[in-house]
KOLZA-566856 format. One record per residue (C-alpha): residue number from 1; x, y, z. Coordinates in steps of 0.2 Angstrom, whole numbers, padded with zeros to 4 digits, always signed. Layout:
N
+-------+-------+-------+-------+
: mardo :     u :     v :     w :
+-------+-------+-------+-------+
:   NUM :     X :     Y :     Z :
...
+-------+-------+-------+-------+
//
This chain:
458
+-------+-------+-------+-------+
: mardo :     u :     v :     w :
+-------+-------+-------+-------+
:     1 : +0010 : -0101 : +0041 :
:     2 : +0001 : -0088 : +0051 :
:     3 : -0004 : -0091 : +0068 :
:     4 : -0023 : -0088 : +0065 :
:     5 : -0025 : -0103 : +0053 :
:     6 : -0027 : -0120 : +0058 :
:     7 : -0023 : -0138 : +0048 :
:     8 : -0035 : -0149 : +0061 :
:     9 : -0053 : -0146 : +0059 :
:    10 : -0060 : -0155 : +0075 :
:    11 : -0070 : -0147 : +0083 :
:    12 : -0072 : -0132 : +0069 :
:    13 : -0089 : -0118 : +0069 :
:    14 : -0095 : -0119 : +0052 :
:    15 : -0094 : -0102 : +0044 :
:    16 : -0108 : -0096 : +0031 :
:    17 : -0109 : -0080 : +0021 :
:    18 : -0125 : -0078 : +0011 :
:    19 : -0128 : -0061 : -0001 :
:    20 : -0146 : -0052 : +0004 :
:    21 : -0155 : -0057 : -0014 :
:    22 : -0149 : -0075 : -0009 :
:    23 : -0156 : -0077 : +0008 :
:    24 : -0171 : -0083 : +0006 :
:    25 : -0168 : -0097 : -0006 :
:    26 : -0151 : -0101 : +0006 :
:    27 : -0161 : -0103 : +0020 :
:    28 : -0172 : -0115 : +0013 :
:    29 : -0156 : -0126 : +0012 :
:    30 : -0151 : -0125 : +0031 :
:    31 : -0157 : -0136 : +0044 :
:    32 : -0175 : -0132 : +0051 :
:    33 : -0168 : -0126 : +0068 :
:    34 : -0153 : -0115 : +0059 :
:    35 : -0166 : -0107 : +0046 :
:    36 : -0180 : -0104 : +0061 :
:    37 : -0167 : -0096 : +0071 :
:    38 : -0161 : -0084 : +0057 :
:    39 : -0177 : -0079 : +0053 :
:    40 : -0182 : -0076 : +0070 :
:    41 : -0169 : -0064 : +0075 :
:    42 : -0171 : -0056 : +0061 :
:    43 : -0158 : -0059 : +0050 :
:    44 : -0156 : -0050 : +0034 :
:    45 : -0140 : -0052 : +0027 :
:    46 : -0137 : -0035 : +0027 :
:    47 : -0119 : -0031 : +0023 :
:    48 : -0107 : -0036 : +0038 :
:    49 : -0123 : -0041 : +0049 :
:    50 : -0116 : -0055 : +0061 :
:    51 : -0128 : -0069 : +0067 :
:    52 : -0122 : -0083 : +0077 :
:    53 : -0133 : -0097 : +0079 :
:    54 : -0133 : -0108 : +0095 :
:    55 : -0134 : -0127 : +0094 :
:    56 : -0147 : -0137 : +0106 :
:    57 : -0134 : -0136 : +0120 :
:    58 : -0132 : -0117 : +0117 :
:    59 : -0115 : -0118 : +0111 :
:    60 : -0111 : -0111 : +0094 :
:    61 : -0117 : -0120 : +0081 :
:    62 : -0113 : -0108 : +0066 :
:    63 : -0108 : -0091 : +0062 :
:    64 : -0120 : -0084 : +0048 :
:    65 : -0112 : -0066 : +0039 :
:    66 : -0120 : -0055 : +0026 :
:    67 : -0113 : -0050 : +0012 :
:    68 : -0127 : -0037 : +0007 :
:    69 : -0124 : -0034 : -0011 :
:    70 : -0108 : -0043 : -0011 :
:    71 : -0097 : -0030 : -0018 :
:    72 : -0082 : -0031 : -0004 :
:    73 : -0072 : -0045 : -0009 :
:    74 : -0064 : -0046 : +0010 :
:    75 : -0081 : -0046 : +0018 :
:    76 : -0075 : -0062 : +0027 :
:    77 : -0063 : -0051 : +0039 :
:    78 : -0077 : -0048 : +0047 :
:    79 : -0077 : -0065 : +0056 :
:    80 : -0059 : -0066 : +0062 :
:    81 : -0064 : -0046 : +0067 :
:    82 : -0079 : -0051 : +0077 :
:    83 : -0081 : -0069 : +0084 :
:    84 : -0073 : -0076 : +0098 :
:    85 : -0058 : -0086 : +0100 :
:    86 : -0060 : -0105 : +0094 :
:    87 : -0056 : -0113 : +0078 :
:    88 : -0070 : -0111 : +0063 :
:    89 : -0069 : -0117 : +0047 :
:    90 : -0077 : -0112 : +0030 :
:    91 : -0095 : -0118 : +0027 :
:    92 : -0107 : -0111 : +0013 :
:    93 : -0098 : -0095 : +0006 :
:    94 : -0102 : -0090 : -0013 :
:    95 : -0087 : -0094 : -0023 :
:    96 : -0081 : -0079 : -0026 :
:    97 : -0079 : -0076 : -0007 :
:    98 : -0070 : -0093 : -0003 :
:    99 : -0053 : -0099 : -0005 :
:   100 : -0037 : -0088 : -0005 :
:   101 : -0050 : -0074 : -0003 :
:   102 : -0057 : -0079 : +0011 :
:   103 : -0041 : -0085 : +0019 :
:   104 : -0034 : -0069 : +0017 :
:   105 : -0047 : -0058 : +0023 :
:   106 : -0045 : -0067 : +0038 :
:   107 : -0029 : -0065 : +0041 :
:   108 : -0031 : -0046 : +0036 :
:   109 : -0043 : -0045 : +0051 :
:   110 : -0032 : -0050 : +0062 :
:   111 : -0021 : -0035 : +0061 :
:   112 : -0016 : -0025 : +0080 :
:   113 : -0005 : -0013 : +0082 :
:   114 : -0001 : -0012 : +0098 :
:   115 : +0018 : -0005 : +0101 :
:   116 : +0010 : +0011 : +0112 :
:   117 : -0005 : +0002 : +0120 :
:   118 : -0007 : -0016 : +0124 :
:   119 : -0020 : -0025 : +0118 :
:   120 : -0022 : -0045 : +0123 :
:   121 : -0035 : -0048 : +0111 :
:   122 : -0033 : -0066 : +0105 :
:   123 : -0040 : -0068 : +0087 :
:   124 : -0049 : -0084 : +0082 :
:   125 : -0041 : -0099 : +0071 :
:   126 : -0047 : -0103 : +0052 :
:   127 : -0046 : -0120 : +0045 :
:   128 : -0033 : -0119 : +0033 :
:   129 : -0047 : -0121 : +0016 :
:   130 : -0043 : -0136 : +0005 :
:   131 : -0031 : -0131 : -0010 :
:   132 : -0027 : -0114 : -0003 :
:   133 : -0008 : -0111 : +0001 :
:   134 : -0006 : -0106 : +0018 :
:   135 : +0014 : -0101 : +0013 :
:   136 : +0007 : -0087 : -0001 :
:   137 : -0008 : -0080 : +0009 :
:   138 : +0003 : -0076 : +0025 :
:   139 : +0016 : -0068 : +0014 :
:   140 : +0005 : -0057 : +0008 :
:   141 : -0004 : -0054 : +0023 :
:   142 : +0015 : -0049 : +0032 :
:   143 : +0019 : -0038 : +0018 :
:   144 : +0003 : -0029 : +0019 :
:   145 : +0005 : -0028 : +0038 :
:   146 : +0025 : -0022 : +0036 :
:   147 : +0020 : -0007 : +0027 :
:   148 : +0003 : -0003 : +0041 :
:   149 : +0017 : -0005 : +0055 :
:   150 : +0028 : +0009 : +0047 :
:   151 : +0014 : +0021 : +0042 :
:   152 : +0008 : +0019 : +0057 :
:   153 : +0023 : +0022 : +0068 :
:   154 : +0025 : +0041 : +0073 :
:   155 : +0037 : +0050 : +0064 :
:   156 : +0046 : +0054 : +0081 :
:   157 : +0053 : +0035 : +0080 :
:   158 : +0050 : +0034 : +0061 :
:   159 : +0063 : +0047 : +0055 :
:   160 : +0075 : +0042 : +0037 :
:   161 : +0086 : +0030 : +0050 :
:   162 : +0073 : +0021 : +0057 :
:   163 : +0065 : +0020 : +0041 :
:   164 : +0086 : +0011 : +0034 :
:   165 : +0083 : +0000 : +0048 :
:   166 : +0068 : -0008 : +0043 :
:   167 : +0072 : -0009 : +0025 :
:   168 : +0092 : -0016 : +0033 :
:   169 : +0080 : -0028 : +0042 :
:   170 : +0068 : -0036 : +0028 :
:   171 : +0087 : -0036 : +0017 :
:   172 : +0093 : -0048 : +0030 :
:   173 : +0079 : -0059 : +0031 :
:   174 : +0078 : -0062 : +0013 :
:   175 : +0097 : -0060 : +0011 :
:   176 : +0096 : -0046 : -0002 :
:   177 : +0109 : -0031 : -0003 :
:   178 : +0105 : -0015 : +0006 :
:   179 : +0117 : +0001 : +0003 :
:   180 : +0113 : +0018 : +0009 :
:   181 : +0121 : +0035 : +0005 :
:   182 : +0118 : +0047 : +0018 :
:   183 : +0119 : +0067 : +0021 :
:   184 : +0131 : +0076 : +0013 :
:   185 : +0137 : +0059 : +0004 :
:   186 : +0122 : +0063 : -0007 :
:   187 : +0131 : +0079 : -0016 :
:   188 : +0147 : +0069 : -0017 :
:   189 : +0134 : +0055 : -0025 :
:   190 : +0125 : +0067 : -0036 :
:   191 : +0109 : +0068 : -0028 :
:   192 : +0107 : +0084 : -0024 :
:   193 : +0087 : +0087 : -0023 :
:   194 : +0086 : +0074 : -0010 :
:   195 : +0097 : +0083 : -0002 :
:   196 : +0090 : +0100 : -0002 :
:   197 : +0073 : +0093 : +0002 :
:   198 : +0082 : +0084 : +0018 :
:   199 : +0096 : +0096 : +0025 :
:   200 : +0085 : +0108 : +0037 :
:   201 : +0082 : +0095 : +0050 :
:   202 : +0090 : +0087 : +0060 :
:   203 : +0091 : +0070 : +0054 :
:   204 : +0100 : +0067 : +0040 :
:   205 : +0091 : +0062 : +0024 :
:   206 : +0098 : +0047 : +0014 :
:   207 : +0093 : +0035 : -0001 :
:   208 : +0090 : +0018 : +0002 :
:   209 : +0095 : +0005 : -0011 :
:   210 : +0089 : -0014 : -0009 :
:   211 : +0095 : -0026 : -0023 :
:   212 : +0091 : -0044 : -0026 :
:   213 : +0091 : -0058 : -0036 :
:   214 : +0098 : -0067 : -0051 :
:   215 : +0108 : -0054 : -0059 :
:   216 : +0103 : -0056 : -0076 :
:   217 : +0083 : -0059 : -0071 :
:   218 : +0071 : -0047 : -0078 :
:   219 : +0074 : -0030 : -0071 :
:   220 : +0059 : -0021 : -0060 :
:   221 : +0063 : -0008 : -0049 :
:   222 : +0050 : -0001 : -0036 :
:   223 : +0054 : +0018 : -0031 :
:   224 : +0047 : +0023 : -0013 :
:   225 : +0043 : +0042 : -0007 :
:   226 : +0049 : +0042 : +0012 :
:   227 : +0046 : +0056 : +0017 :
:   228 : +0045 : +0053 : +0034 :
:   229 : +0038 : +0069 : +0041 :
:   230 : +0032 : +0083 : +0029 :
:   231 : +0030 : +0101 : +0039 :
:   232 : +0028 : +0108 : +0021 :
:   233 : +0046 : +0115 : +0025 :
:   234 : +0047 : +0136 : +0023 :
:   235 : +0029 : +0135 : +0015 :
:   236 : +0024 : +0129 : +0030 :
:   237 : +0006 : +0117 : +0031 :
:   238 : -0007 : +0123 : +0044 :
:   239 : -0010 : +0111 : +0061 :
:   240 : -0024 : +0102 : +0051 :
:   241 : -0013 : +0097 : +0037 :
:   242 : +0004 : +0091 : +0047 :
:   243 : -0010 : +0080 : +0057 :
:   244 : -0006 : +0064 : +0047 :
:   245 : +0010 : +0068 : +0040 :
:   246 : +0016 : +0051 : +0048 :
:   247 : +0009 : +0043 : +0031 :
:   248 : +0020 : +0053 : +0020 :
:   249 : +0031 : +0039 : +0019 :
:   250 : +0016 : +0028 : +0015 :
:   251 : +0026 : +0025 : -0001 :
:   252 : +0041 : +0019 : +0004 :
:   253 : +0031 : +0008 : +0015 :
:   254 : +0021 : -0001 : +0002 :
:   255 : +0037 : -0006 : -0009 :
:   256 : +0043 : -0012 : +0008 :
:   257 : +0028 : -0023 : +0010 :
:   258 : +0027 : -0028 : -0010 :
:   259 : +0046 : -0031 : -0008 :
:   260 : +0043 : -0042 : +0005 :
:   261 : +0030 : -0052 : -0005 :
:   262 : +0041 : -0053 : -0019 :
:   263 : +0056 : -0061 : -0010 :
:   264 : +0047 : -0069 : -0002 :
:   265 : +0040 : -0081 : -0015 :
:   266 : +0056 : -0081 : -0025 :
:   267 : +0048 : -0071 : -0040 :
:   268 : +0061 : -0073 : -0056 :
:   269 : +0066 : -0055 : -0056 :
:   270 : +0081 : -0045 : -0051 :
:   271 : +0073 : -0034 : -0039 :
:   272 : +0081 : -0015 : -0033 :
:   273 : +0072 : -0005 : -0021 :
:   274 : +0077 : +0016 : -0020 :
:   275 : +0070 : +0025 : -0005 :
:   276 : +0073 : +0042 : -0002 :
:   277 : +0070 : +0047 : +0017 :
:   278 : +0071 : +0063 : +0022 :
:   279 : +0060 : +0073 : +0035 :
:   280 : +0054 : +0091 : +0026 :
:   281 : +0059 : +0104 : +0041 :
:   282 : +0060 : +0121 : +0044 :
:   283 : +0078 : +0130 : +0051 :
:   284 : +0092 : +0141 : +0043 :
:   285 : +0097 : +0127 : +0031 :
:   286 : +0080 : +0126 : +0022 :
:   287 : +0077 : +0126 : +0005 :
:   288 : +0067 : +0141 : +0000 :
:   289 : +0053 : +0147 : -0013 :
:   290 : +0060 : +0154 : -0028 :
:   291 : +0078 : +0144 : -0026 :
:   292 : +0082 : +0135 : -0043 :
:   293 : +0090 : +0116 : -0037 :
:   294 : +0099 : +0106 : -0051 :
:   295 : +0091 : +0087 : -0051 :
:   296 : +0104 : +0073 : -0055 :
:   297 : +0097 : +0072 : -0071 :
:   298 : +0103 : +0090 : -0075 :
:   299 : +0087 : +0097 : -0076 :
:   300 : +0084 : +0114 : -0067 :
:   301 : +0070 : +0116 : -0056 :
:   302 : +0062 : +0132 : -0049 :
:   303 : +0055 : +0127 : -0033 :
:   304 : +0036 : +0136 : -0033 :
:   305 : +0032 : +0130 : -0015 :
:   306 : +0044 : +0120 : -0002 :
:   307 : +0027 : +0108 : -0001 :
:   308 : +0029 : +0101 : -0016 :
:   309 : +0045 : +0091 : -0009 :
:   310 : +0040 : +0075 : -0015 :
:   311 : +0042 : +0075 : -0032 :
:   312 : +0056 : +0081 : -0030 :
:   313 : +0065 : +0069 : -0019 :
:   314 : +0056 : +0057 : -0032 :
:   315 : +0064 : +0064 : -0049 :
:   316 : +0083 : +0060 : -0042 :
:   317 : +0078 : +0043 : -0037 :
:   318 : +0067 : +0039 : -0053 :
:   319 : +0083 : +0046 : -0063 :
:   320 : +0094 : +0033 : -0054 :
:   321 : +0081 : +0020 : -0057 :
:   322 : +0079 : +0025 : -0072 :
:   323 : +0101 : +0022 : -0078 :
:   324 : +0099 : +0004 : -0078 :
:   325 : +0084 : +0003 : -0091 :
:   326 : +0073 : -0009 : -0081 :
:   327 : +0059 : -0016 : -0088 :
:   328 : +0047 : -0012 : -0076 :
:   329 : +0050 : +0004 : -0066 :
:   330 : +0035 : +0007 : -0053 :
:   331 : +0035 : +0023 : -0041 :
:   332 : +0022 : +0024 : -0026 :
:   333 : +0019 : +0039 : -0017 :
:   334 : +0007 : +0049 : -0006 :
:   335 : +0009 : +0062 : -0018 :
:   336 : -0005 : +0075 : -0019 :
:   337 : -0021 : +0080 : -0012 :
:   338 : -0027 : +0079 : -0028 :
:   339 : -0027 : +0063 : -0033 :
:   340 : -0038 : +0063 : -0017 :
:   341 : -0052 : +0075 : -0022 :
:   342 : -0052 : +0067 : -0039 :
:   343 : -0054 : +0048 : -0034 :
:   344 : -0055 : +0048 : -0015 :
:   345 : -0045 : +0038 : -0001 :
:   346 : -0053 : +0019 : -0008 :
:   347 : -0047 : +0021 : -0028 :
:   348 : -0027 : +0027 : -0030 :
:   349 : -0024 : +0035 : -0046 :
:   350 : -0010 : +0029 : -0056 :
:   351 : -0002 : +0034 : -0074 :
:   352 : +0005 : +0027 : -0088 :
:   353 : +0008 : +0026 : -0107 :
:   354 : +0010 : +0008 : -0106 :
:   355 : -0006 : +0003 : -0112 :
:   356 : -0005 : -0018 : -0107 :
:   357 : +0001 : -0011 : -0090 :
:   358 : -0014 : -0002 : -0087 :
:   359 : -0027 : -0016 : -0092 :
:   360 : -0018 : -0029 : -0083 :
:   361 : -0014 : -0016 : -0067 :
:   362 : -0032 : -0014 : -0067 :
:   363 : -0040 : -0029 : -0071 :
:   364 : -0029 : -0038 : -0055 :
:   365 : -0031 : -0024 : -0045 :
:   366 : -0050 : -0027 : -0046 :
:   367 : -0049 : -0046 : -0043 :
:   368 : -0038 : -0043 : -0027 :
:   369 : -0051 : -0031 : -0020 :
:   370 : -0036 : -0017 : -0019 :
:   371 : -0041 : -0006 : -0035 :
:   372 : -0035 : +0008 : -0043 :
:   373 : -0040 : +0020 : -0056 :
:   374 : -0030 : +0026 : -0074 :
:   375 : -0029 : +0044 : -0075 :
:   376 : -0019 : +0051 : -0091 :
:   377 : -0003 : +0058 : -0092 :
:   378 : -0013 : +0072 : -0101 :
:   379 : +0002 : +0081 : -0111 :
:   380 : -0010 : +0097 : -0114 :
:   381 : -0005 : +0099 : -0096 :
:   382 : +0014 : +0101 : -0100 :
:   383 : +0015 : +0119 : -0103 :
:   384 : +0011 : +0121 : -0083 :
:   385 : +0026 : +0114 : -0077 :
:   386 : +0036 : +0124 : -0085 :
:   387 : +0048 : +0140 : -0078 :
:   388 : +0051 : +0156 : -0084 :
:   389 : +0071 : +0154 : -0077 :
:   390 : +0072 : +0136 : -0075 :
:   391 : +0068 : +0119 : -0083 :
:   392 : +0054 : +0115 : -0075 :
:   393 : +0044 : +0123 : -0059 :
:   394 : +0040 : +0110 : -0045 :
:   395 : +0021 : +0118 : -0040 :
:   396 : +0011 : +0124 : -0057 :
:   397 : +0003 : +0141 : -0056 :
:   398 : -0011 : +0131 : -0060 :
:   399 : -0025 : +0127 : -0049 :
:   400 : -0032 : +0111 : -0060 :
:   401 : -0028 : +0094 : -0062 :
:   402 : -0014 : +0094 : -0049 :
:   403 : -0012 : +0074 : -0048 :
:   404 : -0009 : +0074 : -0067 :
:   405 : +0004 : +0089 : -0067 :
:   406 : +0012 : +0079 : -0052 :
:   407 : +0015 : +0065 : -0064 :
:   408 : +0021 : +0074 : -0080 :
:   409 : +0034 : +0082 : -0068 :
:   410 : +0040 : +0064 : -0064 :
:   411 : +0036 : +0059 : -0080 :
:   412 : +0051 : +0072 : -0084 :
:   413 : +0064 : +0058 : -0076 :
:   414 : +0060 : +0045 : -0083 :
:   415 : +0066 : +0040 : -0102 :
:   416 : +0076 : +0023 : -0102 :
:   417 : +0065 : +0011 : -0095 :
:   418 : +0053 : +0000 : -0107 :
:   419 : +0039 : +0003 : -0095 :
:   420 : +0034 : +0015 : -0080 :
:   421 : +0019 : +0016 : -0070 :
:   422 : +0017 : +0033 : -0055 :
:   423 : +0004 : +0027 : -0042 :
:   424 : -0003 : +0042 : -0030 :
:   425 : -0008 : +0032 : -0014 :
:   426 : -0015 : +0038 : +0002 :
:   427 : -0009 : +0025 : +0011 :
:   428 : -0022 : +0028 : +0024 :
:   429 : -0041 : +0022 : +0026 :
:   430 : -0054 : +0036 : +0031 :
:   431 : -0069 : +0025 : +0031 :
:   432 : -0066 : +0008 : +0040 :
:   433 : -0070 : -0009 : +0033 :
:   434 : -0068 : -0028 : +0037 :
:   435 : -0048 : -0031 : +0034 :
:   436 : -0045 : -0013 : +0034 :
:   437 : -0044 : +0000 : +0051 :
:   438 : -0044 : +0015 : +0050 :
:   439 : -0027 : +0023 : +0048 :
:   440 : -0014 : +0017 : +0037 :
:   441 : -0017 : +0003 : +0022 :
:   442 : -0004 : -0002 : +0009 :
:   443 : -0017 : +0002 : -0004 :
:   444 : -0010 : -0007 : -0020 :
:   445 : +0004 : -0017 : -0013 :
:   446 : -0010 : -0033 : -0015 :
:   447 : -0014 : -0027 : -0036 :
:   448 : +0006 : -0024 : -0038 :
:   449 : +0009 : -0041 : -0032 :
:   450 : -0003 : -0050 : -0040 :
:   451 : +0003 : -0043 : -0056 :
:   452 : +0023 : -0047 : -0052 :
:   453 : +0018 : -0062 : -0050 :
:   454 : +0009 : -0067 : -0065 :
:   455 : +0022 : -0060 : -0075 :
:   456 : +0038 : -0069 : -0066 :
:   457 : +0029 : -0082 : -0055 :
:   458 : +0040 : -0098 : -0057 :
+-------+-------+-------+-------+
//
């Protein structure tokens, strides 16, 4: 169980979270000196407003947090964000704010990163709530905090080895099989876009494969872009756009995370994990506009911009995916800038024909408080990927609708498995909120889960 929550309640601060249209009528229930205090310090319950109340002795008595609307289901990070160190334990919260909710927000807000700069902040205890498993919440919470260490590492010491390693090491701790084909081994393997898209630097790309479980368990496989630096390669991106290119393995980084998860509470399924690493350079070796690259599949590819790397690395791991008919095949990436200009950094878009898969994507993505938004695999749009000399063209001549061409393009690699689902993930917060810093976020590793495991939960 996580460090920051407690089993022994002695001695515990009373938390209470109270929404803005409720606090009159909450306060009426709150002892005399507790409701006079609130009231005099003016008190709102705005959202994320923090008061905390003195007792007679002027030690705390209660920490009081509004919810405002009530519309951010991990509002309660705020506490283990903001008070100071001692054990607290839930008081009045609105249902649908207590529990594993609250529990996990929580823990959520006690996430520091601190492998550059020290920081000796010690984070507050939480009474482990009645009925809430203590095991489940800090599985997620790890695997949600895996993938933020990864994104958030520099690519400098998060290159495709580094990014082997900590795949090698979440294998061993959940004894799974890791195998890894690497360099010039991909042309021998036949994979040669990874390869193309990984050969100008320095550090040799490879595709990392994670298996585990009961061989003949339900097969779901999770396909990660790790990218771990993206320069744009010969098309090259200005200074503004290489700034947070450390995320462009945000992908790989939230299968990790989910794969943890799913180990982790011994789902029923036969679980393989295919990264493709590579670091998109510039030098003698590069791939070049205008080059046609044969994908493992056979398909030809004209490459219409070196930028549009991903997919491609993508295409020959969803192809390899793709040989073993799973019967859920899920691939995360930070894909385009697109998908951001249509939905934003809080609301990844995601894509699939699988109509069941999108309710239930959807409808737990929402509950969790990690959602995402269907967008359609609009085949009006197919036309635009196509090439005059090739197969298919890696960047449309088509200024529209780029996060749904992205996704038709993959969509191209994908034929055996009974159902597929592309996720277009930031992996990245721009607007801070309580559980979630700004800078990297395993935006739908939480949704994925929760899904996983209503389907193959034991």
């Amino acid at each position: 169980m996580h460090t920051s929550l407690a089993k022994s309640a002695k001695g515990a601060v009373p938390l209470h979270a109270v929404k803005a249209s409720d606090l009159k009528a909450w306060r009426a229930t709150r002892s005399r000196r507790e409701a006079q205090w609130l009231q005099a310090s003016g008190f709102a319950a705005k959202e994320g407003e923090l008061a905390l109340v003195p007792g007679a002795s002027g030690a705390l008595s209660s920490a009081v947090l509004g919810l405002g609307k009530g519309t951010d289901r991990l509002a309660l990070a705020a506490f283990s964000e903001s008070l100071p160190q001692g054990t607290y334990a839930l008081g009045d919260v609105p249902d649908e704010f207590a529990g594993e909710r609250a529990t996990l927000g929580w823990l959520l807000g006690t996430y520091n990163y601190t492998r550059y700069r020290k920081n000796k902040k010690s984070f507050p205890k939480l009474v482990l709530p009645k009925g809430v498993d203590g095991e489940e919440v800090t599985r997620i919470a790890e695997g949600v905090f895996l993938a933020r260490d990864l994104v958030n590492t520099p690519s400098n010491d998060m290159g495709p080895e580094e990014l082997a390693a900590a795949a090698r090491d979440l294998a061993k701790k959940h004894g799974a099989k890791l195998s890894l084909i690497v360099g010039d081994a991909l042309l021998k393997q036949n994979l040669p876009m990874i390869h193309a898209v990984g050969r100008a630097s320095s550090r040799p790309p490879r595709l990392i494969d994670l298996t585990w479980g009961r061989a003949n368990a339900p097969k779901v496989t999770l396909v990660g872009k790790g990218v771990c630096f993206d320069s744009g390669g010969l098309d090259l991106k200005t200074a503004a756009g290489m700034a947070t290119m450390k995320k462009d393995m945000g992908g790989a980084a939230t299968v990790l995370g989910l794969a943890h998860m799913i180990m982790g509470a011994k789902l029923d399924l036969r679980l393989r994990v295919l990264i493709p690493a590579v670091e998109n350079s510039v030098s003698g070796s590069a791939y070049r506009p205008g080059d046609v690259l044969t994908s493992r599949r056979g398909l030809t590819v004209e490459i219409g911009n070196t930028d549009a790397e991903g997919r491609l690395v993508l295409a020959d791991a969803l192809d390899v995916a793709d040989s073993e008919t799973p019967q859920l095949l899920i691939d995360v990436a930070t894909l385009t800038g697109a998908a951001r200009a249509a939905t934003g950094m809080e609301l990844p878009p995601f894509f699939t024909d699988d109509e069941e898969l999108a309710r239930d994507l959807s409808r737990h993505g929402m509950e969790q408080g990690d959602p995402l938004w269907r967008l359609p695999l609009w085949r009006g749009y197919e036309p635009t990927i196509a090439s005059p000399i090739a197969d298919l063209n890696n960047a449309p001549d088509y200024g529209l609708a780029g996060a749904i061409t992205a996704a038709l393009f993959l969509n191209r690699f994908v034929g055996k498995a009974k159902s597929w689902v592309h996720i277009d993930t930031p992996a990245w917060v721009d607007r801070p909120k309580p559980g979630r810093r700004k800078g990297a976020e395993a935006n739908t590793a939480r949704a994925l889960y929760a899904l996983l495991s209503a389907r193959y939960g034991k």
